[in-house]
N, C-alpha and C positions, 0 to 999 in steps of 0.2 A: 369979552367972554373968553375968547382964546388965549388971552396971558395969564386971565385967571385960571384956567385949567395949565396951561404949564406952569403955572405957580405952585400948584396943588402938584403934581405930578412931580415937579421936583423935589417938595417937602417929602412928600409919601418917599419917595429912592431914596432921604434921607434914612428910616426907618427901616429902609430892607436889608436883610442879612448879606453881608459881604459877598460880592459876585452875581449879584441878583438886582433886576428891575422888573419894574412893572410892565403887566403883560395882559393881556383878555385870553381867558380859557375856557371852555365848556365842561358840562359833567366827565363826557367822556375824555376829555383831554386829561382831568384831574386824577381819571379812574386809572390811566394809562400812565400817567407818573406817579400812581404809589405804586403801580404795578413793578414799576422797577424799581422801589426802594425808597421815594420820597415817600415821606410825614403828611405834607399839607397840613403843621401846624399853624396855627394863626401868630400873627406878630402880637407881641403885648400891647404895645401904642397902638396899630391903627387896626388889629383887627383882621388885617389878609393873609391869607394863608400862603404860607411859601413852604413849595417841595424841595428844598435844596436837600443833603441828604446830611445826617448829623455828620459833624465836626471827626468823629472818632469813627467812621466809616470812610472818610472820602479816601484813604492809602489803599483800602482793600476794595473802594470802586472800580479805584483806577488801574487797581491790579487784573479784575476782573474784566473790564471795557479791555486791558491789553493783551489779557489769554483768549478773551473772545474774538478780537480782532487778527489775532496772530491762527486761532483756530478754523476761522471761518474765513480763511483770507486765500484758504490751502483746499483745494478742490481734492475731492474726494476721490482715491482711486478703486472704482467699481469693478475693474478690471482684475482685482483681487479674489474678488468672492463672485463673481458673474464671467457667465461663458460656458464654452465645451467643455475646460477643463474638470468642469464637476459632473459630468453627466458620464456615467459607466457606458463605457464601450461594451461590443458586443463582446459575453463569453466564450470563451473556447469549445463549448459543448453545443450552445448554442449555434455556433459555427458549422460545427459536426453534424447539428441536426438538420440544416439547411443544406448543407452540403449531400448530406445520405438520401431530402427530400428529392432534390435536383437529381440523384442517379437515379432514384425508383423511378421517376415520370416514365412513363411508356415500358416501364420495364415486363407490366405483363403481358405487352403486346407476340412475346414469342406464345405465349400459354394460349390465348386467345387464337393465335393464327395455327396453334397443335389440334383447341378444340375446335373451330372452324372446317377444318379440312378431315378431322375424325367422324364429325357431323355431316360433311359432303360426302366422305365415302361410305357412311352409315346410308344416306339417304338413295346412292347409287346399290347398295347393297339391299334395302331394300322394296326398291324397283323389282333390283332381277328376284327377288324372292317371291315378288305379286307376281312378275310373269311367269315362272316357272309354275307356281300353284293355279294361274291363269291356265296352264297348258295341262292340267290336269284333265280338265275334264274332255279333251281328246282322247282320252286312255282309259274311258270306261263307256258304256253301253254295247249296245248287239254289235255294234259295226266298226268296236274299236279295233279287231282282229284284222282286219283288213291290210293296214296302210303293213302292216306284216306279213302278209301274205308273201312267198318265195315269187317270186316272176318268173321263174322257173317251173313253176308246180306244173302247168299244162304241158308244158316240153316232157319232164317228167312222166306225166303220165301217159300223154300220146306215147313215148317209146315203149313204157312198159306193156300198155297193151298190144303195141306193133308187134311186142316179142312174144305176149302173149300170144297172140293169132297167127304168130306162124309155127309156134310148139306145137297149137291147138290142128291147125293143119298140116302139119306132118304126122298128127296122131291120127288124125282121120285117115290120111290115106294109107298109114298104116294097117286100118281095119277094113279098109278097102282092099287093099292084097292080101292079106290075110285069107279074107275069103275067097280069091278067086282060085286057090287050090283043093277047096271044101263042094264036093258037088253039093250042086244045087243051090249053095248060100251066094254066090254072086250074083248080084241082081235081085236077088228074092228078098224074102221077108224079115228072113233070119239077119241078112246084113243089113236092113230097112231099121230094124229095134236099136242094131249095137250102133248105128248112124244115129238113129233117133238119138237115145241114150246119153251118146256121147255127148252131142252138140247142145241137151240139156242142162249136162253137168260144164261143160265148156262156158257156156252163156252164163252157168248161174257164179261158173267161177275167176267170170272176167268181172262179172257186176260190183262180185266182194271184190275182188282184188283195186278196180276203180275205185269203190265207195270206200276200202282200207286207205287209199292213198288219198282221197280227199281227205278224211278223217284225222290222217297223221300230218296234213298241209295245214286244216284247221286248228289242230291241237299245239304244233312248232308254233301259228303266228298268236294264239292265246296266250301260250307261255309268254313269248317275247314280248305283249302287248303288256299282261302283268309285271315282270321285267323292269318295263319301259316306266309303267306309271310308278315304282316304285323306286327307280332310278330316278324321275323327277321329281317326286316328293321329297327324297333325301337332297337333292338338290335343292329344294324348296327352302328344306330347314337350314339348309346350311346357310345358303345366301340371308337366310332370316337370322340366324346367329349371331353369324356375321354380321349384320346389321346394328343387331344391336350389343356388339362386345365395341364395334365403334361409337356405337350411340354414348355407351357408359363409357367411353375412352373420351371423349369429347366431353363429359360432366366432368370427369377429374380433370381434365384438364383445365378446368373452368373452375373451380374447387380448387387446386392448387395457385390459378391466379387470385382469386381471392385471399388463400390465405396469404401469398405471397405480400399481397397489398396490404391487408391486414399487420401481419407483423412486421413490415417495415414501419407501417405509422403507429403501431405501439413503441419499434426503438426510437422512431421521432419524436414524439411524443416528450416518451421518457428525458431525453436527451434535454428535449427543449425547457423544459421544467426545471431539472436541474439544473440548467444553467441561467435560468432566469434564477431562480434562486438562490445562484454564486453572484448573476450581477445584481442583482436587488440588496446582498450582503454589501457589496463594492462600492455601488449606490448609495448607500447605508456612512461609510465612509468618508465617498467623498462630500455630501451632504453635510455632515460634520464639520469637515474643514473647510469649508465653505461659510455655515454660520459662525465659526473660528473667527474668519478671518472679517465677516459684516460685524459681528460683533468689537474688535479691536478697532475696523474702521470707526467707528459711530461711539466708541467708549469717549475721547473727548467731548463729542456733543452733551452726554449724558454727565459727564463731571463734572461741564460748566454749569449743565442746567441744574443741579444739587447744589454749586455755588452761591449760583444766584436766589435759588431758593431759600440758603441759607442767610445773603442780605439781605435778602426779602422781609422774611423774619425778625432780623436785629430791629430792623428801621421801624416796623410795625404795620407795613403796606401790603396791600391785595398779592396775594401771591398767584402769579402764573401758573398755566396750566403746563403741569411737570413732564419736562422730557421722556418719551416714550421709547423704549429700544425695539425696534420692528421681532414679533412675534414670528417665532418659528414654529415647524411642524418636527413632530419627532422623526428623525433622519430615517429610523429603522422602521417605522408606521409607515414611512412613503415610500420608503422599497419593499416591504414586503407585500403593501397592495402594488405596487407596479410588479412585482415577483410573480403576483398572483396572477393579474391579468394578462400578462402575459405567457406565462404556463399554458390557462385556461386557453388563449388562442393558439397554443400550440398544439394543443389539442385536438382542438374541432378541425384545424388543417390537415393534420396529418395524422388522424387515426379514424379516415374514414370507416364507413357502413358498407359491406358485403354489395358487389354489383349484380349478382346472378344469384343470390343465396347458397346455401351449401355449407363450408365449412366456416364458420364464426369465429373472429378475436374471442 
């Protein structure tokens, strides 16, 4: 059995095409050498099909098998079109804007610590405006006259009646010698009246003269008491003023930290936009020469594979699925959305919202 099959086996390699024996192959084996350009024509005698590739192809096989072999032999430098070198550094405005952000930090910490302390002497101001209007009402009713009263007054008046009373009795005994040259008025009736009389009008005019000097004691410390509460009342309003010209001195200053804050992250802002929008251009660039340069990488790949597409074709076998050259993005579509988003974040960092309200971006 076995010689007769290498008997057979020999006859049949008689019949095969120059270069060729026989072989065991499956669908997919057969599928995969027209793929590259075998026929799988059948032999005229015996019937089997052999993929050798025609006669008048094999110079330009072997031309192809040596640009493939010399092209895929040579590692690819990625290093060309991948890396830092393509990705835009940071803009100059950008810079700017980062840099102006880092001074403002705490910058309006003087304006806060102006309204702080305008607001502390506002609230000490007023205090004394409550206690001075607190002290009011010591300087009204019946017994406000008082704490004004002279400390003096009874000194005062004890002397004045002392002097009174002895005017008053040296006029007496005036009327008493008087009469004692007058017959019969000494000791009698007659000097009895003008004694009477006198010591009437004496008494009635030490009483007024007391009751004048209480009167002008009580009317001095009324004045003064009126005065008094009038002098702390304007005290009252002042400390109140005052109070609050600090109070409204402590808003603006609160108001000016705002806006301070405010228009510094509008220049940031602005800043950062525009320069995301110079690097997003730059980006735009380098992007380009970047797919420049994958492109010329990968341009061999893609001329063989036209090649072979094109032996493909002569021979009349399954053609391969065709070289693809990796798909890019438009250069300037991906920087101007990276332009955008980052503007947009430059934004929301540095152009804060009003911390105390008041004055607005």
């Amino acid at each position: 059995m076995t010689t007769k099959i290498l008997e057979a086996k020999k006859i049949l390699e008689t019949y095969a095409p120059a270069g060729e024996f026989l072989a065991y192959i499956n669908k997919e084996e057969a599928e995969i050498l027209k793929s590259l350009g075998a026929s799988g024509t059948p032999v005229e005698e015996t019937g089997i099909p052999s993929f050798q590739l025609p006669s008048y192809l094999e110079d330009t096989a072997k031309d192809y098998a040596k640009q493939a072999t010399a092209a895929y032999s040579v590692p690819i430098d990625t290093s060309k079109f991948t890396g830092q070198q393509f990705v835009a550094g940071e803009d100059p405005l950008q810079t700017s804007a980062i840099n102006l952000a880092q001074q403002g930090v705490g910058s309006y910490t003087p304006y806060l610590q102006a309204a702080q302390a305008g607001l502390t002497t506002a609230g000490g101001d007023l205090t004394a405006a409550r206690t001075a209007a607190g002290g009011l009402g010591a300087l009204t009713g019946p017994t406000a006259y008082q704490p004004f009263m002279s400390p003096y007054q009874q000194q005062v008046i004890s002397a004045s009646l002392g002097e009174f009373d002895i005017q008053a009795q040296k006029q007496k005994q005036a009327i008493q010698d008087a009469a004692v040259g007058v017959p019969g008025a000494f000791g009698g009736g007659r000097e009895g009246v003008q004694q009477a009389e006198y010591q009437t009008g004496s008494d009635r005019n030490r009483a007024m003269m007391q009751a004048g000097l209480l009167q002008q004691g009580y009317g001095n410390a009324q004045n003064a008491a009126q005065q008094a509460f009038a002098n702390q009342q304007a005290i009252a309003a002042g400390q109140l003023g005052l109070g609050q010209a600090q109070q409204n001195l402590g808003t603006q200053q609160m108001n000016l930290s705002n806006f301070q804050r405010a228009g510094m992250g509008a220049d940031v802002g602005a800043l950062g936009q525009l320069g995301s929008l110079r690097q997003g251009m730059t980006q735009a660039q380098l992007t380009a020469d970047q797919q420049a340069a994958q492109t010329a990488a990968y341009e061999p790949y893609g001329r063989l594979s036209q090649y072979g597409q094109g032996i493909t074709g002569l021979t009349g076998g399954v053609a391969a699925a065709q070289y693809a050259q990796p798909q890019q993005a438009s250069p300037w579509s991906s920087a101007l959305s990276t332009a955008l988003g980052v503007g947009g974040l430059y934004q929301k960092m540095f152009h804060p919202q009003p911390m105390f309200g008041g004055i607005k971006p």
